[in-house]
C-alpha positions as CSV (number, residue, x, y, z in Angstrom):
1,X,0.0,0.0,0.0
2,X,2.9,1.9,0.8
3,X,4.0,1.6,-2.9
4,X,0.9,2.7,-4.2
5,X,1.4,6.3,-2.4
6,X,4.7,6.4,-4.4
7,X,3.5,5.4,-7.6
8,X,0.4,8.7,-7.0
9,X,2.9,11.2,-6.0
10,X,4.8,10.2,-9.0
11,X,1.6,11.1,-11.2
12,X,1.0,14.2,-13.6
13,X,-2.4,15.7,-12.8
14,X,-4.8,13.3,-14.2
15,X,-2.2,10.9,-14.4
16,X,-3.6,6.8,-14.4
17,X,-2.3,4.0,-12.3
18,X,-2.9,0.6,-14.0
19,X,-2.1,-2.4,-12.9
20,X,-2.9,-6.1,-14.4
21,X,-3.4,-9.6,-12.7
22,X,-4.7,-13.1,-13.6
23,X,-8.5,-13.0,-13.3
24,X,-11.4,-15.8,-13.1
25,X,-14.7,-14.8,-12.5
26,X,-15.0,-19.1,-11.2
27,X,-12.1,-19.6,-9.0
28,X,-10.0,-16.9,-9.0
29,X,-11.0,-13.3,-7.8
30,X,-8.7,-12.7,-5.3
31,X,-6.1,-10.5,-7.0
32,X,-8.5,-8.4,-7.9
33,X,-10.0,-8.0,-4.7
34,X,-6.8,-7.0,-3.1
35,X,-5.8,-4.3,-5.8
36,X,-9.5,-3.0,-5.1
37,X,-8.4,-3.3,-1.4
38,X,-5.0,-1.6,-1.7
39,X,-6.5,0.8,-4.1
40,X,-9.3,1.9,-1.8
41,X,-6.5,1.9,1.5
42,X,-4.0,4.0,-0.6
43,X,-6.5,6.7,-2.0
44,X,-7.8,7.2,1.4
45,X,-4.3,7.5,3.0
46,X,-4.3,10.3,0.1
47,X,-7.3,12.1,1.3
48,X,-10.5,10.7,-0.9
49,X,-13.1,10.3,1.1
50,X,-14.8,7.2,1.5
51,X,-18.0,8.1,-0.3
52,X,-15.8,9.2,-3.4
53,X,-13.9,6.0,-3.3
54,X,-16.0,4.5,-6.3
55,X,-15.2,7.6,-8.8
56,X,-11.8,6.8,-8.6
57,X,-11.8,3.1,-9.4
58,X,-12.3,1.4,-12.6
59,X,-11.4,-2.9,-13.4
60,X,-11.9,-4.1,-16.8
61,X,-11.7,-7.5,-18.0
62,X,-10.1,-9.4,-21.2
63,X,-10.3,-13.2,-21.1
64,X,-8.2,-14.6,-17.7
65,X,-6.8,-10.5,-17.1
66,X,-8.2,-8.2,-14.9
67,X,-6.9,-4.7,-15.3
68,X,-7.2,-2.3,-12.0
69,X,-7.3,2.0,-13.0
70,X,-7.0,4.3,-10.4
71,X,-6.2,8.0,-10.2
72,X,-6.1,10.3,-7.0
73,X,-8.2,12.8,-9.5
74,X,-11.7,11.7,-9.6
75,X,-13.3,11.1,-13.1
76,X,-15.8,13.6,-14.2
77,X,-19.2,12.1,-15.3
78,X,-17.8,13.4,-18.8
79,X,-14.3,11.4,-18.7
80,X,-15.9,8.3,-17.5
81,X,-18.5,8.4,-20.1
82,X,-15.7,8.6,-22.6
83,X,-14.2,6.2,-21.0
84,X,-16.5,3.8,-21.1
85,X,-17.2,4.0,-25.1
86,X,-14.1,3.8,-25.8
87,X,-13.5,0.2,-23.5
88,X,-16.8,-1.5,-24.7
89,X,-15.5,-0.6,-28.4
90,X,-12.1,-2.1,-27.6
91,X,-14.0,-5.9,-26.5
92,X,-13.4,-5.0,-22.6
93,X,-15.5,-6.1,-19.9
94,X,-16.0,-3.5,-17.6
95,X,-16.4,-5.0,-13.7
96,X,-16.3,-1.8,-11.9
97,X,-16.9,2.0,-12.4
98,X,-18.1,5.2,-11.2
99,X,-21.7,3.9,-11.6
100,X,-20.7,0.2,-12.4
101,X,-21.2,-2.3,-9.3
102,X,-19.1,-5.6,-9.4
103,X,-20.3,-7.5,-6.2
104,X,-20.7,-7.0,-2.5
105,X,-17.3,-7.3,-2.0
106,X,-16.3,-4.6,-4.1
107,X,-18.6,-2.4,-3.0
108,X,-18.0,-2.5,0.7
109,X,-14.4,-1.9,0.0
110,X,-14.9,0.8,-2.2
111,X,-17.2,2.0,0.5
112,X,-15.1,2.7,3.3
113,X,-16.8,0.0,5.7
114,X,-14.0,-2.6,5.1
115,X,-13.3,-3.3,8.4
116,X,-10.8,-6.2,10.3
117,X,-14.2,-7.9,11.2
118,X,-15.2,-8.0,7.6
119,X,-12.2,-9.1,6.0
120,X,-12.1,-12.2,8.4
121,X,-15.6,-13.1,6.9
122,X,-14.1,-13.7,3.5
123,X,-13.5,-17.1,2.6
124,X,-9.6,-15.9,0.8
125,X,-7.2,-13.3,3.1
126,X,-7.3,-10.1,0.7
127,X,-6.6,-7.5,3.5
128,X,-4.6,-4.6,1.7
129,X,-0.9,-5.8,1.5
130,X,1.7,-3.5,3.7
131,X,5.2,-3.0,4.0
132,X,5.2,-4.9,7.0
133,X,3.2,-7.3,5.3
134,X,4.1,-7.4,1.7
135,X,2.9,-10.9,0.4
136,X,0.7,-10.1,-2.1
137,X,0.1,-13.0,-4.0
138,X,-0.7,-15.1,0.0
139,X,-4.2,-15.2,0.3
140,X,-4.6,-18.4,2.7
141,X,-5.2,-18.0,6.2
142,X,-3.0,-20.5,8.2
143,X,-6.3,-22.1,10.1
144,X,-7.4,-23.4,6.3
145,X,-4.5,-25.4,6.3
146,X,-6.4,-27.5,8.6
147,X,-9.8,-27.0,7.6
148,X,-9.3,-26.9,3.1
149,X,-5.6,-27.9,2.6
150,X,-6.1,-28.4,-1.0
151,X,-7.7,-25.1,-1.9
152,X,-4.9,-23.4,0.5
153,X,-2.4,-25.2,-1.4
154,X,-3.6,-24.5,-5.1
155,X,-2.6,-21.6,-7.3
156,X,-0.4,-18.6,-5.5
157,X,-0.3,-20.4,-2.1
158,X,1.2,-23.4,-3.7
159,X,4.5,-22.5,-2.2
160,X,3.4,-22.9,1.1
161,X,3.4,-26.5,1.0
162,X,7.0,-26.4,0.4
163,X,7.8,-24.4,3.3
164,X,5.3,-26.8,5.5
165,X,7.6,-29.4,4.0
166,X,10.8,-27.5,5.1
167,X,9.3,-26.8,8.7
168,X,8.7,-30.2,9.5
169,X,12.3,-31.5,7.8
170,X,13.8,-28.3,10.1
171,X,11.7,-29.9,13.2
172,X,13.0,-33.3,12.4
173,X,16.6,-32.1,12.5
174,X,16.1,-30.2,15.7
175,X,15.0,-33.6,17.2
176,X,18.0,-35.4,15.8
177,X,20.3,-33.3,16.8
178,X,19.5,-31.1,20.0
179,X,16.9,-32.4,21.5
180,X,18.1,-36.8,21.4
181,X,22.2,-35.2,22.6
182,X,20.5,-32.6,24.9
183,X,18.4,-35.8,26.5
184,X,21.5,-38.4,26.3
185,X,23.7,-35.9,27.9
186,X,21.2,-35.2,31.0
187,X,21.0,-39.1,31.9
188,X,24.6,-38.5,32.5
189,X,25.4,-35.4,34.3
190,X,23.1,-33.0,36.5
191,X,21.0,-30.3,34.9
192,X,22.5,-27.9,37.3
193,X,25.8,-28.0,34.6
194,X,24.1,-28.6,31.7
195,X,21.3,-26.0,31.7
196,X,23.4,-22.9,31.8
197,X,25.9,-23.3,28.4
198,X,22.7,-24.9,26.5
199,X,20.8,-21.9,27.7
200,X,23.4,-19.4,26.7
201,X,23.7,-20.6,23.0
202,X,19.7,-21.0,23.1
203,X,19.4,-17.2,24.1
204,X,23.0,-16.5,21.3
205,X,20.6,-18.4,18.7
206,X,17.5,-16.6,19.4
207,X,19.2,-13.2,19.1
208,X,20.7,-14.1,15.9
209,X,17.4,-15.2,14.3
210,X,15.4,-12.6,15.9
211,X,18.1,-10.1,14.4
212,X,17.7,-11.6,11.0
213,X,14.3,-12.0,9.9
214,X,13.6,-8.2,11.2
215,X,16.4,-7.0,9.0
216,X,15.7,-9.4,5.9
217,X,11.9,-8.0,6.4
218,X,13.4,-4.4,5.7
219,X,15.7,-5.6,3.4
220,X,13.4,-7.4,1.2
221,X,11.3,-4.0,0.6
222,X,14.5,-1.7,0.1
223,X,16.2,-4.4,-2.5
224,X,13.4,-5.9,-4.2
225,X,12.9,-9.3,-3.7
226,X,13.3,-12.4,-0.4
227,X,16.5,-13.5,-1.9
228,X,18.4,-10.7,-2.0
229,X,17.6,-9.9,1.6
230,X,18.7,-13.3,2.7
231,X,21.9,-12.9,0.8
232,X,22.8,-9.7,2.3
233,X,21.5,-10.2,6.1
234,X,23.3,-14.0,6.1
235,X,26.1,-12.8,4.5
236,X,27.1,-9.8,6.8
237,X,25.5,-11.4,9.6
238,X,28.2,-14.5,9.1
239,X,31.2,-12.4,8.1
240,X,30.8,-10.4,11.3
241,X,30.3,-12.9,13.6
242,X,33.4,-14.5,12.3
243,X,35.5,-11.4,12.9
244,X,33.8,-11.1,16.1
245,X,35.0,-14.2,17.7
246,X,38.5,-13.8,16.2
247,X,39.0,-10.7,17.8
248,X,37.5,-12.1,21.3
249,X,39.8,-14.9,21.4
250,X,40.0,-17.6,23.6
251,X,41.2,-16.1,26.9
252,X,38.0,-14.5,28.9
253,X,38.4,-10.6,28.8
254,X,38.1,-8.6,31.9
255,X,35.0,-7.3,32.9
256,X,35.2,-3.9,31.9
257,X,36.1,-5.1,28.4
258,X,32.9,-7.1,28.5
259,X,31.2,-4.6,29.4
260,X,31.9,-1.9,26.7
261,X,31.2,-4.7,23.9
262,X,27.5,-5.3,25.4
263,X,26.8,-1.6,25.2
264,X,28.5,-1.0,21.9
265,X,26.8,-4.0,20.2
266,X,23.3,-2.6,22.2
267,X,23.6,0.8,20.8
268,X,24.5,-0.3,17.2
269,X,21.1,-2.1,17.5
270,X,19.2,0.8,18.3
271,X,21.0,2.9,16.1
272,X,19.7,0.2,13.0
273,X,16.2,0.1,14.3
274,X,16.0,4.0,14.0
């Protein structure tokens, strides 16, 4: 949605934004209800009010591709009329419009009454994507992979059964080897020594991941795409770490030394998250 506030500030006056998505009027209308739902977030975030939220909208329809128009100008009765000619003489099908009603859906979104409650009453998760939550194409809730697992599956959410794949392979391997050495190991020595170093690399392994999926979430938006923010955040994250424990050495520093490094690494945190 964020984006979308770009792409308007970008425009001339009375400048378009059109975008395009796959499109089936059967079993697959839920691209186009989430580029009606960004479009409706984003032009209120701009200052349309909610009752002028239709005259700004317009989706047209050519075999199995929907095409979404909006502008932060509305169109005059004049323009649309124009408009509107000139689409039904080019073979398009128009789905929505200044006086043009799609479906209930659309219209409470283009309405202004799209609230949290009504979104969760949808059978497909079409909430208006964010920067903090930039999956656009991820319209599965994760409670349907339990109750429809092969419609959550299907089409843009087939991925997902990969990663369920991956987190089950990833739990398998934690079994193997932490939790079977963690529970051989305590038959034959007292928790009281073996709970503190397995909870001190538990806490060093929780910072590191907690570090990088925040920064590959930022990452992700500011370079473009998931891979690129892995490559970067693993990357420096691993080079780093390896310089780090060269320059700490084996001998244990004195305290004061230990204690500068905790408040330098702290504020170089803080720093990044401002």
């Amino acid at each position: 949605m964020e984006a979308w506030g770009d792409f308007y500030r970008a425009l001339k006056p009375g400048g378009l934004l059109s975008i395009s998505r796959w499109y089936d009027p059967v079993g697959h209308r839920g691209e186009l209800y989430r580029l009606v739902a960004i479009a409706a977030s984003a032009l209120q975030h701009k200052g349309v009010s909610a009752t002028e939220l239709s005259k700004h909208v317009v989706a047209v329809n050519v075999d199995k591709i929907v095409t979404v128009i909006t502008r932060p100008d509305a169109f005059t009765n004049a323009q649309w009329q124009a408009a509107q000619a000139r689409l039904l003489g080019q073979g398009f099908k128009i789905l929505l419009g200044p006086d043009v009603i799609f479906d209930a859906v659309t219209s409470t979104l283009l309405s202004g009454k799209a609230d949290a409650a009504f979104f969760a009453s949808l059978p497909e998760n079409i909430t208006p994507s964010t920067d903090d939550n930039p999956f656009f194409f991820y319209t599965a809730r994760f409670k349907d992979l339990v109750s429809k697992p092969i419609s959550t599956l299907s089409k843009n959410n087939a991925a997902i059964s990969t990663t369920l794949m991956l987190v089950v392979l990833a739990l398998c391997a934690c079994g193997y080897y932490i939790v079977n050495p963690f529970v051989r190991l305590a038959r034959r020595m007292p928790l009281s020594t073996l709970t503190p170093p397995v909870a001190y690399f538990c806490a060093i392994g929780m910072g590191f991941m907690l570090i990088e999926i925040s920064q590959m979430q930022r990452l992700m938006v500011f370079l473009g795409h998931p891979v690129y923010g892995l490559s970067v955040v693993l990357f420096t994250i691993l080079l780093f770490s390896g310089i780090g424990s060269a320059m700490v050495g084996a001998r244990f520093p004195r305290p004061g030394v230990v204690i500068a490094r905790v408040v330098a690494l702290l504020t170089t945190l803080v720093a990044a998250g401002y």
